[in-house]
C-alpha positions in Angstrom: -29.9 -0.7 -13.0 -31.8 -0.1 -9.5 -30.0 2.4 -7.7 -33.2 1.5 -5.0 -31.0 -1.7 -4.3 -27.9 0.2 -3.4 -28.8 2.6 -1.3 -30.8 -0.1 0.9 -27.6 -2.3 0.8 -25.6 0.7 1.1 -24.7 0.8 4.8 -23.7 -3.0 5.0 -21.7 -2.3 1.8 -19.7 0.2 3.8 -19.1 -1.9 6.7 -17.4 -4.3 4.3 -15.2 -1.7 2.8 -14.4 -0.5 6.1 -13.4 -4.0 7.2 -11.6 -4.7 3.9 -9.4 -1.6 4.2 -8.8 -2.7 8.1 -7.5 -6.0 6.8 -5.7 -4.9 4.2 -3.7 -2.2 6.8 -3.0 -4.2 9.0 -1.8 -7.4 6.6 0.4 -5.1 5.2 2.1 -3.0 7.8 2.5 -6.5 9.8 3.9 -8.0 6.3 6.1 -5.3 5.8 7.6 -5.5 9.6 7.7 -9.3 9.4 9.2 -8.9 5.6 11.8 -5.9 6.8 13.2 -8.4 10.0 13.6 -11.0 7.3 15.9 -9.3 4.7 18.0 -7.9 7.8 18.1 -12.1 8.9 19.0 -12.7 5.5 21.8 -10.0 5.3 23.3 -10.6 9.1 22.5 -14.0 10.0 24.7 -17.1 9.9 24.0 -18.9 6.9 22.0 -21.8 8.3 19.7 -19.1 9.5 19.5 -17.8 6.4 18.9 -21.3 4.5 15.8 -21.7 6.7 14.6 -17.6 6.2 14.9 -18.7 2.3 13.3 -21.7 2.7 10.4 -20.4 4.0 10.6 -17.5 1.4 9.7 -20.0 -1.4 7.5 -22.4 0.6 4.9 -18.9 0.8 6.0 -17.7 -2.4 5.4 -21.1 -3.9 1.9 -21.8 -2.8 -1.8 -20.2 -3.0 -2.5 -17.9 -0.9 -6.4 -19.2 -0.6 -4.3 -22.8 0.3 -2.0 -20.6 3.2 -5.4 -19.1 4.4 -7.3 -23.0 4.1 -3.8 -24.5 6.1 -4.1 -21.8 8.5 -7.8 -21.4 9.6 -8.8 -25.0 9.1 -5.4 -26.7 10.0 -4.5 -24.6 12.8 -6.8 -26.3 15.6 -4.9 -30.0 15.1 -1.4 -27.9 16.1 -3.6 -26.0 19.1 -4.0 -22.8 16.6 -7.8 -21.6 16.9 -8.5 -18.6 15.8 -11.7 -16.5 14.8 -12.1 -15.6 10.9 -11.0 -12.0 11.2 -7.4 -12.4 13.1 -7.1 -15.5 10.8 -7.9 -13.5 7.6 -5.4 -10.8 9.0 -2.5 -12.9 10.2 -2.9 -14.7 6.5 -2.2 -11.6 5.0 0.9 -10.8 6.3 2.7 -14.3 6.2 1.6 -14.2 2.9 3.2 -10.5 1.8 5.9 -10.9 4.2 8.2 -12.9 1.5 7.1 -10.8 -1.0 8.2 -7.4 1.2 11.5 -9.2 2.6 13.1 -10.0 -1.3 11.4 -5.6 -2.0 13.7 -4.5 1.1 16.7 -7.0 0.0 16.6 -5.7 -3.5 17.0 -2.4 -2.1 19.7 -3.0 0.4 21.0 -3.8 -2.8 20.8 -0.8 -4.7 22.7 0.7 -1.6 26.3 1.8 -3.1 28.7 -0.1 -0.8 31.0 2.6 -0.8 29.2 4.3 1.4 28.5 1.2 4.2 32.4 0.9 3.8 32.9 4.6 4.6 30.5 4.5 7.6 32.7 1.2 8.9 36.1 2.8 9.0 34.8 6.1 10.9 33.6 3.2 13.5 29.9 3.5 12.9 28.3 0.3 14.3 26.4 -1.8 12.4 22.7 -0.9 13.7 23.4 2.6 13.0 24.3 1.6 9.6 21.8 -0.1 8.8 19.2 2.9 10.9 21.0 5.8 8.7 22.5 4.4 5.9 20.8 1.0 4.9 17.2 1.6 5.5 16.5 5.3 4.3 18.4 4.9 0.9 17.1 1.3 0.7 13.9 2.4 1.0 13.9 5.2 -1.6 14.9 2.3 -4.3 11.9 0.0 -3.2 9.1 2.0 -2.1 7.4 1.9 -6.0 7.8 -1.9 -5.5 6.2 -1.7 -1.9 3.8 0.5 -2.6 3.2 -1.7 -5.9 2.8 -4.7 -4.0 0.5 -3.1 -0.8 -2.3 -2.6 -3.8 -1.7 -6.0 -5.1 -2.9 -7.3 -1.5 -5.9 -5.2 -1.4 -7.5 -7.3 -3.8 -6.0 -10.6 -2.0 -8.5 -9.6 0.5 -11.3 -10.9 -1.0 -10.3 -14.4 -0.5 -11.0 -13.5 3.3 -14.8 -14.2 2.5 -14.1 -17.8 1.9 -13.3 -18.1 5.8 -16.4 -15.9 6.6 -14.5 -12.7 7.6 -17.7 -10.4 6.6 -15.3 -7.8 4.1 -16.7 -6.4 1.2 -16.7 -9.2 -1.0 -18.5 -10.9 1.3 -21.0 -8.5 1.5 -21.2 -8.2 -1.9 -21.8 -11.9 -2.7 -24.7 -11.7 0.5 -26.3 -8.8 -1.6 -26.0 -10.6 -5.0 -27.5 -13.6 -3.2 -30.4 -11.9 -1.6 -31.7 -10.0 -4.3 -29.9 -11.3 -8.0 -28.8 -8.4 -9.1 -25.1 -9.2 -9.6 -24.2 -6.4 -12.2 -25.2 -3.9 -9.3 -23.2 -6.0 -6.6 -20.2 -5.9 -8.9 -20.3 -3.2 -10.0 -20.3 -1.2 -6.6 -16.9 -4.0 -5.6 -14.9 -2.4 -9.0 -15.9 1.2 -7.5 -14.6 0.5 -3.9 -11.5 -1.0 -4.8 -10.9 1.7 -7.3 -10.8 4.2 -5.0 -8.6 2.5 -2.9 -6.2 1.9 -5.2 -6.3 4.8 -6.6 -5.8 6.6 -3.2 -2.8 3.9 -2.4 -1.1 5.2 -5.3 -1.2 9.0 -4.7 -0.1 8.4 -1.3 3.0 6.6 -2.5 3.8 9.1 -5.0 3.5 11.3 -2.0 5.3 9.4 0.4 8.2 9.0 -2.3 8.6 12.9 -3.0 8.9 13.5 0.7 11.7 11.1 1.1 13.4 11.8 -1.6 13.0 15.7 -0.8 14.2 14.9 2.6 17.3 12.9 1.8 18.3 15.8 -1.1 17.8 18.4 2.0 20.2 15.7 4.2 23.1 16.0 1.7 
């Protein structure tokens, strides 16, 4: 193995990551907004909204997500939708995880005992602060492992972003592979990166759910 290799492809290495994780962030803190507005639609709407919020649910759900990113960045200019690889690669991520986050949030609206959303109703509670201190802090605690679980699934969905140029990490690597045929090293130093980040999306979430869980414990 020629570590000589890495350290001279280091710095472009660690552009990539840095663009990966920027992707990644921001597909899945726009999916999870996108997917949160969707469950409450579900739950509130008329039911004809609610067919076509379902509808679109298993038209993502149903297809590739390198087909969704193909449709989007190649497709969009004959509907007047141009945009560069990188806002491309980014909006792709979160229509893509925002059905996925919408049915995590749903399920735990779910696990939300009734009981208490009837309690809050006959004190004259209003709906938005229902759903503001009732629905969404005990709905989260059910579904943040699944959020979390699915936020580290996505970071490896961004390495489809290199097939639309968007110069991530895969990219990067494959560039490096290209250039000099050392694909062990290449791949090698990809399994390292996204190790760590999963590995630091993980402890974070653990965190994350302690803290909430603390904190609603403290609130009762």
């Amino acid at each position: 193995m020629e570590w000589g290799i890495l350290q001279q492809y280091g710095p472009m290495l660690l552009r990539g990551f840095g663009l990966t994780i920027l992707c990644w962030l921001l597909g899945t803190i726009l999916g999870m907004v996108l997917g949160l507005v969707i469950a409450l639609v579900q739950r509130y709407a008329p039911r004809p909204v609610g067919w076509l919020v379902q509808a679109y649910i298993e038209v993502i759900r149903g297809t590739p997500f390198l087909v969704q990113l193909f449709v989007l960045y190649y497709g969009g200019p004959l509907i007047g939708l141009r945009l560069d690889a990188l806002p491309a690669g980014i909006l792709g991520l979160t229509i893509y995880g925002s059905p996925y986050f919408a049915e995590i949030f749903r399920s735990g609206f779910g696990a939300v005992p009734h009981g208490q959303i009837e309690a809050a109703r006959a004190i004259g509670m209003s709906e938005p602060a229902i759903v503001r201190r009732i629905l969404l802090p005990l709905g989260l605690v059910s579904a943040l492992p699944a959020l979390v679980n699915f936020s580290i699934i996505l970071t490896k969905e961004t390495v489809i972003l290199s097939i639309i140029t968007v110069p991530e990490l895969m990219y990067q690597v494959q560039r490096m592979s290209t250039e000099t045929f050392r694909y062990l090293e290449a791949n090698l130093v990809l399994a390292l990166f996204f190790w760590a980040l999963v590995e630091t999306i993980s402890r974070f979430g653990r965190r994350l759910e302690k803290r909430i869980t603390g904190y609603l414990i403290e609130r009762t």
